[in-house]
C-alpha positions in Angstrom: -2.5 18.7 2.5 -0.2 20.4 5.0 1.0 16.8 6.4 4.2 16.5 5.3 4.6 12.6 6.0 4.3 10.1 3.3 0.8 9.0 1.8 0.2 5.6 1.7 -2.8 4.9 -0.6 -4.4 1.3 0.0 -7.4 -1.2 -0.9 -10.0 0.7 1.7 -12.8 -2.2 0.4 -10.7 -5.0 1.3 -10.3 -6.3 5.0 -7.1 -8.0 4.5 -5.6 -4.4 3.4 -7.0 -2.4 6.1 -5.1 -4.4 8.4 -1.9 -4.0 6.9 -2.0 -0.5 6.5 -3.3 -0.1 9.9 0.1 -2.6 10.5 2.0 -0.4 8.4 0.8 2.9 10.2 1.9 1.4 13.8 4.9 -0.2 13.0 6.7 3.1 11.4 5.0 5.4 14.4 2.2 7.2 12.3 5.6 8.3 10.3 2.9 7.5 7.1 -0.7 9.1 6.1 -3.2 6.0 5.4 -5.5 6.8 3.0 -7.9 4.2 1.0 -8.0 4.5 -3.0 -11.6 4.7 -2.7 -12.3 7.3 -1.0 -14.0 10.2 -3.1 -11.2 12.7 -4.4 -8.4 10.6 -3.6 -7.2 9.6 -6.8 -8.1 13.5 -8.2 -4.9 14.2 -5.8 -2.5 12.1 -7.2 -3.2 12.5 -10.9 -0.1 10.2 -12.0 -1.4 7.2 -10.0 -4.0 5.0 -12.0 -6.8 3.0 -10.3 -5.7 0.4 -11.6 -2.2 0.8 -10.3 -3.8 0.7 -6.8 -5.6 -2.5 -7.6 -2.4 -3.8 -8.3 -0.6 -2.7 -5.6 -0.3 -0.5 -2.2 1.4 3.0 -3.6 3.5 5.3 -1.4 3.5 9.1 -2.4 7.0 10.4 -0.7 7.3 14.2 0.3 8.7 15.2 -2.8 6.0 13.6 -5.2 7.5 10.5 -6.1 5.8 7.4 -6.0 6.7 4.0 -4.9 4.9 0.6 -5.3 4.1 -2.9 -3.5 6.4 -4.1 -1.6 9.3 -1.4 -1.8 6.4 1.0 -0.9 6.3 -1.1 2.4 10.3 -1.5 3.1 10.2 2.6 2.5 7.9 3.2 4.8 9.4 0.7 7.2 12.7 2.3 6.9 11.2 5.9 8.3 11.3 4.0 11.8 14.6 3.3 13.0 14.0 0.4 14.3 12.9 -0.9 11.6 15.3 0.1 8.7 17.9 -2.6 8.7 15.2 -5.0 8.5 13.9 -2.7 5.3 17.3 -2.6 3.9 17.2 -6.6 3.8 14.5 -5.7 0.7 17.0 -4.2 -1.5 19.5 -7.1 -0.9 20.0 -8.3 -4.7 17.3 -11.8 -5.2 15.6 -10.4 -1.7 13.9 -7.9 -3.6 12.7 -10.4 -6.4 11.5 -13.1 -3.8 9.7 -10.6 -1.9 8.1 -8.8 -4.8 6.6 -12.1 -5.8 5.3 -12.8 -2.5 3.8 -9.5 -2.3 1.8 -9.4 -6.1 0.8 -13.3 -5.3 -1.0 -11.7 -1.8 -2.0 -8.4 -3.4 -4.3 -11.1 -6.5 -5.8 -12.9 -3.5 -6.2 -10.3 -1.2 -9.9 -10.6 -1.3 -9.8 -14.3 -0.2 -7.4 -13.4 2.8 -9.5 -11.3 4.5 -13.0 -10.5 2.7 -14.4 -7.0 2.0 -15.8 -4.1 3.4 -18.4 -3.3 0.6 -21.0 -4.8 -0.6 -20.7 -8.1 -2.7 -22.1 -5.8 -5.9 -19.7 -2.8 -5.4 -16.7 -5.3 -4.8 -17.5 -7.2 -7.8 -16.4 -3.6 -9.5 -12.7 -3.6 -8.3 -12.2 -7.5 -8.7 -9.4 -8.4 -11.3 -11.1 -10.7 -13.9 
């Protein structure tokens, strides 16, 4: 890909996910590449990130191949926007980070229930944690 901008894979079969990568995507001024999980090839690209890292959580692949997860994946992306940077900088206030990151995995297991799915009840009973 010749886009040099951050790639933000996401949940492209859940509702609730769309949203906040759509969120995401206007809040940091396109400064991010959306991209769902599940779209055919993705994962093929990024050969270190795991499905079942993505059910788990939003990942953010940086510029220089790194890889960033769940909630710090959305204070990074948040701090490419000026605007928005000394709010992401509260993340990485010591116990900030904890708090959120338990906020964010209790959303990312009932992310289903918050907004439904795109697919069809048998395809989404594939990528449902059991």
């Amino acid at each position: 890909m010749d886009d040099a901008r951050p790639v933000l894979l996401y949940d492209g079969h859940c509702r609730f996910c769309i949203a906040q990568a759509d969120r995401l995507r206007r809040w940091t001024g396109d400064r991010i590449h959306l991209v769902s999980f599940r779209d055919p090839g993705v994962l093929e690209r990024y050969p270190s990130i795991t499905s079942d890292a993505c059910e788990q959580a939003i990942q953010l692949v940086l510029p220089d191949g790194r890889v960033v997860t769940g909630a710090e994946a959305a204070a990074r992306a948040l701090a490419l926007r000026p605007p928005f940077a000394p709010l992401a900088a509260l993340y990485f206030v010591p116990g900030i980070r904890q708090l959120v990151g338990a906020a964010y995995r209790l959303v990312a297991r009932n992310r289903f229930r918050l907004g439904g799915k795109v697919c069809t009840d048998e395809t989404c009973r594939l990528h449902e944690p059991h």
